[in-house]
C-alpha positions as a Markdown table, in Angstrom:
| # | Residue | x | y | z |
|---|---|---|---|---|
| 1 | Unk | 137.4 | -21.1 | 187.4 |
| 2 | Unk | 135.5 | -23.2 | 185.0 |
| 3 | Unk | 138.3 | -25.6 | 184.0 |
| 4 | Unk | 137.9 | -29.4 | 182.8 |
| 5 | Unk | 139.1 | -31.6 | 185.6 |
| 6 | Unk | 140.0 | -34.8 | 184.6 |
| 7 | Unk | 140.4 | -37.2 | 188.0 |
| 8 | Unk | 141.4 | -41.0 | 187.6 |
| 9 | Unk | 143.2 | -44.0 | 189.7 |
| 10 | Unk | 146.6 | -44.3 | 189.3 |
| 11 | Unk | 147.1 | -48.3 | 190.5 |
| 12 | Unk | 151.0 | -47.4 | 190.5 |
| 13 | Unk | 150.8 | -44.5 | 192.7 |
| 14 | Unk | 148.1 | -45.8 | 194.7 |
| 15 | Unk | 146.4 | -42.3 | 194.5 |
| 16 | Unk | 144.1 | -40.3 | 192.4 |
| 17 | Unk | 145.8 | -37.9 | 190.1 |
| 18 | Unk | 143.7 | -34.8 | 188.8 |
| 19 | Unk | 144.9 | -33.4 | 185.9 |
| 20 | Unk | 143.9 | -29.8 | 184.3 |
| 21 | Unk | 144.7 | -30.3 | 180.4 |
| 22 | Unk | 144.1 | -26.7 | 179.5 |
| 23 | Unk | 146.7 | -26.0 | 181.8 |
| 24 | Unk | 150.1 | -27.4 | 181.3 |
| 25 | Unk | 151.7 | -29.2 | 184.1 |
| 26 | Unk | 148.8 | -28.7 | 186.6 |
| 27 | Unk | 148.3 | -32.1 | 188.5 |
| 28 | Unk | 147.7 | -32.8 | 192.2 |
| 29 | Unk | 147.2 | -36.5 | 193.5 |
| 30 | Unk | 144.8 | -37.4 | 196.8 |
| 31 | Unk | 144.3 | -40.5 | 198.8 |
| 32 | Unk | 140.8 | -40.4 | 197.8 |
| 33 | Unk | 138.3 | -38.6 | 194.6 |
| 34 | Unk | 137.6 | -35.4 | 196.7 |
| 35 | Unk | 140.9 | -35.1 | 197.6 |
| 36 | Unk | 142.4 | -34.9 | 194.1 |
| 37 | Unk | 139.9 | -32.3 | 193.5 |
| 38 | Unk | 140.6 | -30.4 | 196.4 |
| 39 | Unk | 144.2 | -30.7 | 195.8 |
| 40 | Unk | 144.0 | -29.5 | 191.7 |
| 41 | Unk | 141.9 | -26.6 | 192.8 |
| 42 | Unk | 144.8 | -25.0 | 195.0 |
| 43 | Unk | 147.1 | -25.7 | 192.3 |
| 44 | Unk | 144.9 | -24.5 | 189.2 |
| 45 | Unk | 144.9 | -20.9 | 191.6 |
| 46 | Unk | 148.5 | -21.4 | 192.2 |
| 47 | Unk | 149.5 | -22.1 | 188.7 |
| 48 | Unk | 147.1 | -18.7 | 187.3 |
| 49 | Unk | 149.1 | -16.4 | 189.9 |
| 50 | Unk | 152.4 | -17.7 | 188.8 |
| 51 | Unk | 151.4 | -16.9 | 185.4 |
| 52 | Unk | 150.1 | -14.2 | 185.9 |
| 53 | Unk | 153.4 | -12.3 | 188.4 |
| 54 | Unk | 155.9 | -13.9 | 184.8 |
| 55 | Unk | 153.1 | -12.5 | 182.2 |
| 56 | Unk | 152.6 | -15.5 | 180.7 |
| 57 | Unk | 149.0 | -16.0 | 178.7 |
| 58 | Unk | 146.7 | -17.9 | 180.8 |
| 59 | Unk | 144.3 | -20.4 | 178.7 |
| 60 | Unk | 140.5 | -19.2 | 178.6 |
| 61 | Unk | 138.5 | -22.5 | 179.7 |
| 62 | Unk | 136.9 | -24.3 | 176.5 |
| 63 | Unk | 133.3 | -24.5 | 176.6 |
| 64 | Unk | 133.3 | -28.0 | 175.2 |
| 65 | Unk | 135.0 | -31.0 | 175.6 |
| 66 | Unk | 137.4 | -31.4 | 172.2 |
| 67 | Unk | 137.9 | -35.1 | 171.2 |
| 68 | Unk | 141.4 | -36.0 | 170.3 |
């Protein structure tokens, strides 16, 4: 999967979140940087084969970053 991951502090939570904006929803949270990732990466594979078993359309990864 070649998804932008987007990983920041969250002083409120205490955590890092990791967000997947291509992705609706998809988020995880870790104690620490790698754990965020590791965390977004089980729900980015969790979120594709839910999508996929209700046949909704599953976003192809952009191969650039889009400014806003």
């Amino acid at each position: 999967m070649h998804y932008k991951i987007l990983i920041y502090w969250n002083s409120e939570d205490e955590a890092y979140i990791a967000k997947v904006p291509e992705l609706e929803g998809c988020m995880a949270d870790g104690a620490t940087y790698f754990e965020a990732l590791s965390n977004v990466q089980i729900i980015m594979e969790e979120w594709i084969q839910t999508a996929t078993e209700l046949g909704r359309p599953i976003p192809k990864p952009q191969s650039k970053l889009v400014a806003a």
